[in-house]
N, CA and C of each residue as an Amber inpcrd file, in Angstrom:
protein
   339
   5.5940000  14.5810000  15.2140000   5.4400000  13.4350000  14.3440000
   5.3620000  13.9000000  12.8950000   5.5980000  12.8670000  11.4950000
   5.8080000  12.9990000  10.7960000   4.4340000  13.0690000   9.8310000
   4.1640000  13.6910000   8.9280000   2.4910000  13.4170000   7.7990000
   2.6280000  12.0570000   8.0580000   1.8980000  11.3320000   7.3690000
   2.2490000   9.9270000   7.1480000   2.3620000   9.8860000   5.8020000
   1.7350000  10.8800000   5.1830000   2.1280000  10.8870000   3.1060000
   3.3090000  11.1220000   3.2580000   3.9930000  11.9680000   4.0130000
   5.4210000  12.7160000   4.2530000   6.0660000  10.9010000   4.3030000
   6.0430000  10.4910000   4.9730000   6.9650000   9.1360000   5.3990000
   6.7170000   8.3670000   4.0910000   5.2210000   8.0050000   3.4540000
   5.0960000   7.0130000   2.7780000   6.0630000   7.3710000   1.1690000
   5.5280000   8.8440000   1.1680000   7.1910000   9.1400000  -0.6380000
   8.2580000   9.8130000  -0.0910000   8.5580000   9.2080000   0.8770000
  10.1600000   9.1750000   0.5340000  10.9220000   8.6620000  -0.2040000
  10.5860000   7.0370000  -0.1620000  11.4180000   6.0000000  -0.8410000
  10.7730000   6.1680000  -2.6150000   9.3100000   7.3250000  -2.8840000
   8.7440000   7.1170000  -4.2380000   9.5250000   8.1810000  -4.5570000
  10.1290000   9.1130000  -4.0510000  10.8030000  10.2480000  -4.5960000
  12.2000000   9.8480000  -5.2100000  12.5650000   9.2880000  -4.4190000
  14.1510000   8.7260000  -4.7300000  14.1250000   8.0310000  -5.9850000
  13.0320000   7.1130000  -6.2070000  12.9330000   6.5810000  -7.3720000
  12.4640000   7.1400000  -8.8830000  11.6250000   8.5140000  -8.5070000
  10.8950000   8.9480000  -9.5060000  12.0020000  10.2020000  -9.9050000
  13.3390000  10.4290000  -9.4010000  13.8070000  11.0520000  -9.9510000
  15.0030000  10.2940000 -10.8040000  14.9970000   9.0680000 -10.7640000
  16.1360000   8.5870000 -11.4460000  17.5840000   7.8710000 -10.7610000
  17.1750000   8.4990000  -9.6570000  18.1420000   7.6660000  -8.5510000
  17.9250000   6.3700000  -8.2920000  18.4720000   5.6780000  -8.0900000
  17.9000000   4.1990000  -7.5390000  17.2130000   4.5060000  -6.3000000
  16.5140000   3.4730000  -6.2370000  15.3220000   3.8090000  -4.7410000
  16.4630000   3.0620000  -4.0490000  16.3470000   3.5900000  -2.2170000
  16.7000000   4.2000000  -1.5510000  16.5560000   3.4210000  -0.6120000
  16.7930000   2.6730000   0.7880000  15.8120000   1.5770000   1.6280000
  14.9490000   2.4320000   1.8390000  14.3150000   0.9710000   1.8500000
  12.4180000   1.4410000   2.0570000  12.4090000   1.6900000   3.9600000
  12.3970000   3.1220000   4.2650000  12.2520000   2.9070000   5.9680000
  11.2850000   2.2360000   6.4170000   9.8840000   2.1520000   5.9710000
   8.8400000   1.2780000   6.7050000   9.1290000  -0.4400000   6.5050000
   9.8820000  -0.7430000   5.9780000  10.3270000  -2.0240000   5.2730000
  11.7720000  -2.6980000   6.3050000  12.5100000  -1.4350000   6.3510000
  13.4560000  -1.5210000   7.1810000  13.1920000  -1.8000000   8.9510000
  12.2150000  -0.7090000   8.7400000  12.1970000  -0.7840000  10.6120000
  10.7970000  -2.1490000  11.2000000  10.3400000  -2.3570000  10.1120000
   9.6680000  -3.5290000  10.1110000  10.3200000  -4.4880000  10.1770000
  11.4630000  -5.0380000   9.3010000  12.4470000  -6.1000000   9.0180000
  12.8350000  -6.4020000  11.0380000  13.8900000  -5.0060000  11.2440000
  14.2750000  -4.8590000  12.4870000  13.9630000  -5.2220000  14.0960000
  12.3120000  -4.6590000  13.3600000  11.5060000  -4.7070000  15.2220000
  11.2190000  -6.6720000  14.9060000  11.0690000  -7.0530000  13.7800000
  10.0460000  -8.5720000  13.8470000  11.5600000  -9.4030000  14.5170000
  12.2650000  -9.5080000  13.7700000  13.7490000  -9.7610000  13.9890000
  14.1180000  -9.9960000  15.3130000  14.4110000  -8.6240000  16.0420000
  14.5220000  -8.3610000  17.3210000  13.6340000  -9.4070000  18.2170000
  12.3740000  -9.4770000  17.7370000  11.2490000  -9.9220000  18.7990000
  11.1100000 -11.6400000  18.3660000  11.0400000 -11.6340000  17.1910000
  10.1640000 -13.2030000  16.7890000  11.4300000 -13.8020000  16.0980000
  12.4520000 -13.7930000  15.9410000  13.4600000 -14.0230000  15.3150000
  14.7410000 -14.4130000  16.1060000  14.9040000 -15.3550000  16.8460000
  15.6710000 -15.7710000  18.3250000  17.3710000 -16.1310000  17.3060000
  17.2010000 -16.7920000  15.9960000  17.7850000 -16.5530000  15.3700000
  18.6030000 -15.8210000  14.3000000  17.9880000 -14.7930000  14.1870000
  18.3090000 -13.4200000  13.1780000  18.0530000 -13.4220000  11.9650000
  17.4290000 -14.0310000  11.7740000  16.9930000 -14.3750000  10.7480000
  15.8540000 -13.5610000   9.9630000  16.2080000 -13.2490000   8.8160000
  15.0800000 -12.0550000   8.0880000  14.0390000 -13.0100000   7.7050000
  12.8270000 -12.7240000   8.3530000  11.8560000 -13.1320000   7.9850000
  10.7090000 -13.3340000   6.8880000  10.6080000 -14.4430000   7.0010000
   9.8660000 -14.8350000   5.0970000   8.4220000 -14.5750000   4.9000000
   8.1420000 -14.0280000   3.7620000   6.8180000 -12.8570000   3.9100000
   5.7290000 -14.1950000   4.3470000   5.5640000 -14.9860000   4.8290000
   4.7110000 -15.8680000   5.2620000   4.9720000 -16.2860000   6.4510000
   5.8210000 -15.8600000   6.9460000   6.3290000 -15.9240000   8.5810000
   5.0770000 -15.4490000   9.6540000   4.5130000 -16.3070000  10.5890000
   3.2460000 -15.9040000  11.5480000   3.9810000 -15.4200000  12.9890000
   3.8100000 -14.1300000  13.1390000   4.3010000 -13.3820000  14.6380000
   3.8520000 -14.3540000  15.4350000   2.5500000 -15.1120000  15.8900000
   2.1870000 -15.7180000  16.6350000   2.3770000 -17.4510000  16.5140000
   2.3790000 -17.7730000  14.8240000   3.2110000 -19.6780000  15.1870000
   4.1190000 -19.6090000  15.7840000   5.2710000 -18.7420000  16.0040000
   6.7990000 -18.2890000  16.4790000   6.2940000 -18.1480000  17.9260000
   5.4280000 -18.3170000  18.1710000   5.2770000 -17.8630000  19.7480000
   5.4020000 -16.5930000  20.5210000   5.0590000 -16.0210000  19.5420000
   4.7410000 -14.4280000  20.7070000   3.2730000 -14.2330000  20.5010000
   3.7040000 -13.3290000  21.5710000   2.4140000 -13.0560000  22.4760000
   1.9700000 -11.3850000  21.8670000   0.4420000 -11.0010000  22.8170000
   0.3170000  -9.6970000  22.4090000   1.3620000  -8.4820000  22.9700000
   1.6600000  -9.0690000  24.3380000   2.6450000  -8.0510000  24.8620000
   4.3440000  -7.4190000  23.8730000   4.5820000  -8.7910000  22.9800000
   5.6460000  -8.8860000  22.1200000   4.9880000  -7.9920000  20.7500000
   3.6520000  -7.9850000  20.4940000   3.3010000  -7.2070000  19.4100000
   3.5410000  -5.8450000  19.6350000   2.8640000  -5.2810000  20.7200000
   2.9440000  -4.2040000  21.6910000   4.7210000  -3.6450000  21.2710000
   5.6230000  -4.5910000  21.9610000   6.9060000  -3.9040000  21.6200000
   7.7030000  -4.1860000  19.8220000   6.9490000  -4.5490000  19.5370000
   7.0490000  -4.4310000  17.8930000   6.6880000  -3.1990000  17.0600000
   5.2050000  -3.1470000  17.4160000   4.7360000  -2.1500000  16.6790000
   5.3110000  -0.3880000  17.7980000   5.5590000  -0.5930000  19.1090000
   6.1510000   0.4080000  19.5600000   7.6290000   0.9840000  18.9980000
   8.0770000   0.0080000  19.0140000   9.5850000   0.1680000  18.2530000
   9.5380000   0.6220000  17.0500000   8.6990000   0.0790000  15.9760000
   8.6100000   0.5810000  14.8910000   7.7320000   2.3610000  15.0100000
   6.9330000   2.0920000  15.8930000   6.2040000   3.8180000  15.9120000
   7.4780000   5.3230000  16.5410000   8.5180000   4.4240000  17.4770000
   9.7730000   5.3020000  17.4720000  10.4450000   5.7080000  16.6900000
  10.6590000   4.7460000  15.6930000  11.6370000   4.2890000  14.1150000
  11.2710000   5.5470000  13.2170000   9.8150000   5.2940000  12.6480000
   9.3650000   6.1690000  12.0190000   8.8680000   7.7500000  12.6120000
   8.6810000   7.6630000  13.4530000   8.1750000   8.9970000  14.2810000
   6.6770000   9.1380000  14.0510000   5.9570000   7.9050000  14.1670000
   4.3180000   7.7510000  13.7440000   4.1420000   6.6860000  14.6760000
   2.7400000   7.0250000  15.0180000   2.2700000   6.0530000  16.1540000
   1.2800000   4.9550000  15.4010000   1.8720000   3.7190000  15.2670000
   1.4110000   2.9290000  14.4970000   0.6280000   1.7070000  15.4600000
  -0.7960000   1.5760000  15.1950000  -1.6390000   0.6270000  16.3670000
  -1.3110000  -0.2240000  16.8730000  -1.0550000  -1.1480000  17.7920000
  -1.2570000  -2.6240000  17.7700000  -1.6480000  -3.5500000  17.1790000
  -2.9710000  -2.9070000  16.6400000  -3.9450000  -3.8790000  15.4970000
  -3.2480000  -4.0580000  14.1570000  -2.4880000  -3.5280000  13.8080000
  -2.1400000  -3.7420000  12.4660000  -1.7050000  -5.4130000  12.5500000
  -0.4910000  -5.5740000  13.5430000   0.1020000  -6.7310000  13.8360000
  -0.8100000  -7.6440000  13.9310000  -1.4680000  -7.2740000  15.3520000
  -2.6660000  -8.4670000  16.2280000  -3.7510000  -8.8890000  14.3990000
  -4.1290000  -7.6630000  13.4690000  -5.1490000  -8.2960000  12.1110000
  -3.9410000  -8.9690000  11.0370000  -2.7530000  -8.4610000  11.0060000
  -2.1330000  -8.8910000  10.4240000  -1.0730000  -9.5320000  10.9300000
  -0.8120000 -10.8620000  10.8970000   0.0980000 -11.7050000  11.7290000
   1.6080000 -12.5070000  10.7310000   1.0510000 -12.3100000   9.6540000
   1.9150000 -12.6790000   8.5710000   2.7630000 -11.3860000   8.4170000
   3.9690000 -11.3730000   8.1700000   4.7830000 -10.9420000   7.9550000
   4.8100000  -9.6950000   7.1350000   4.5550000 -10.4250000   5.6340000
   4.1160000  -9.6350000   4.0450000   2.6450000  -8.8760000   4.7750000
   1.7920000  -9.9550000   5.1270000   0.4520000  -8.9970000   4.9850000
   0.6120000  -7.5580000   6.0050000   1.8790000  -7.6760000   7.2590000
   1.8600000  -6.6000000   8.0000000   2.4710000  -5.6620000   7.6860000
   3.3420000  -6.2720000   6.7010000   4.4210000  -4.5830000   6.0030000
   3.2010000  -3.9000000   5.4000000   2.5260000  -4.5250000   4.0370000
   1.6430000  -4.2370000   3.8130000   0.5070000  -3.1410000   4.1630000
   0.0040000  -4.1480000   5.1610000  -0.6270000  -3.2340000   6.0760000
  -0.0490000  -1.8480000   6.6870000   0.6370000  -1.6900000   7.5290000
   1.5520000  -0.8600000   7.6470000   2.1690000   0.2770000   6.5810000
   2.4360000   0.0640000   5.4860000   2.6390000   0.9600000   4.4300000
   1.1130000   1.4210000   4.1290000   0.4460000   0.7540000   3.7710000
  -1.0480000   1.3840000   3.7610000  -1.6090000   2.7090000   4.6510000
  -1.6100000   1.8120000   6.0920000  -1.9110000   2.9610000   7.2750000
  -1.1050000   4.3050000   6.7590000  -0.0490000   3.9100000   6.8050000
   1.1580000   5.1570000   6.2840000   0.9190000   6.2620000   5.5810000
   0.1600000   5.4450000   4.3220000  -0.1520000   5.9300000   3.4870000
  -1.5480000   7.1340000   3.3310000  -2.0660000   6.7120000   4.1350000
  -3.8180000   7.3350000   4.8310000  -3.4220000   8.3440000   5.5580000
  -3.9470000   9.7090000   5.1940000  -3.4250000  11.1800000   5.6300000
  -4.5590000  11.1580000   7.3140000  -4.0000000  11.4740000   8.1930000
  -3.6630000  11.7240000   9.6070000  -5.1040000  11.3400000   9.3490000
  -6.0030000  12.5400000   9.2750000  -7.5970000  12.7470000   9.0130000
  -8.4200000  11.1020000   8.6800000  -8.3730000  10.9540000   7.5680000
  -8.7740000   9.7620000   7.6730000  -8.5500000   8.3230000   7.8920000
  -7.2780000   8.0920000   8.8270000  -6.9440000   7.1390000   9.6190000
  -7.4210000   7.2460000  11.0480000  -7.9380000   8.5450000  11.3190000
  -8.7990000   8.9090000  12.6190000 -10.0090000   7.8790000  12.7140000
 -10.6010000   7.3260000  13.3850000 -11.6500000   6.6690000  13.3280000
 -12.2760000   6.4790000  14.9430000 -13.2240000   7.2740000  15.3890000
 -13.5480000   7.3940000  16.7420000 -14.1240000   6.1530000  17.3300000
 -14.2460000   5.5980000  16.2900000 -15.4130000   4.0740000  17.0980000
 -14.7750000   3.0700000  17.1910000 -13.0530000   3.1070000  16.7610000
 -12.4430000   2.2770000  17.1160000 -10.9900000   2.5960000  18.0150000
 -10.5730000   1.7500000  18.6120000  -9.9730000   1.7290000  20.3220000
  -8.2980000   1.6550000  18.7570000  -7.1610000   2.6210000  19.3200000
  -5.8990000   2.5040000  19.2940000  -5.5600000   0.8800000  18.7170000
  -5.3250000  -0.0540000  19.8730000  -4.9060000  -0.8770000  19.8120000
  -5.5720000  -2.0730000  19.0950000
């Protein structure tokens, strides 16, 4: 698996050298997995879009946030989705976690999912 600082500047490197930034991969494979799952129409979803008004379930979060933890090569919780159900607030979220070096995203008193 990948740092997670390693994943989160990729897309800040591309930009801080003068290149145009680059797709955002956590942005991308987020777009992809919600799409796939909550999106019957294909439709890119609007940062106020609820995983669960759309009618999925936890098992559909499960293969969301799994798909995306393949994508990136980081094992990204369940909970991000299940606390964050909005769209924006889960990229969000998600780039955050990302962002939090291995060590202190560890947290023993709380369960994976």
């Amino acid at each position: 698996m990948t740092d997670r600082a390693e994943t989160a500047t990729v897309t800040a490197e591309g930009a801080a050298d003068g290149a145009a930034p680059g797709p955002d991969p956590v942005e991308e494979a987020a777009r992809a997995w919600w799409i796939r799952v909550a999106s019957p129409d294909g439709a890119p979803p609007a940062p106020d879009a609820d995983f669960f008004a759309v009618g999925c379930t936890s098992l559909q979060a499960v293969m969301v946030t799994g798909g995306i933890s393949e994508d990136l090569d980081e094992e990204v919780p369940v909970r991000l989705l299940l606390q964050n159900s909005r769209y924006g607030a889960f990229v969000t979220a998600l780039r955050a976690f990302l962002a939090t070096p291995d060590d202190e995203a560890a947290d023993p008193g709380r369960p994976a999912w």
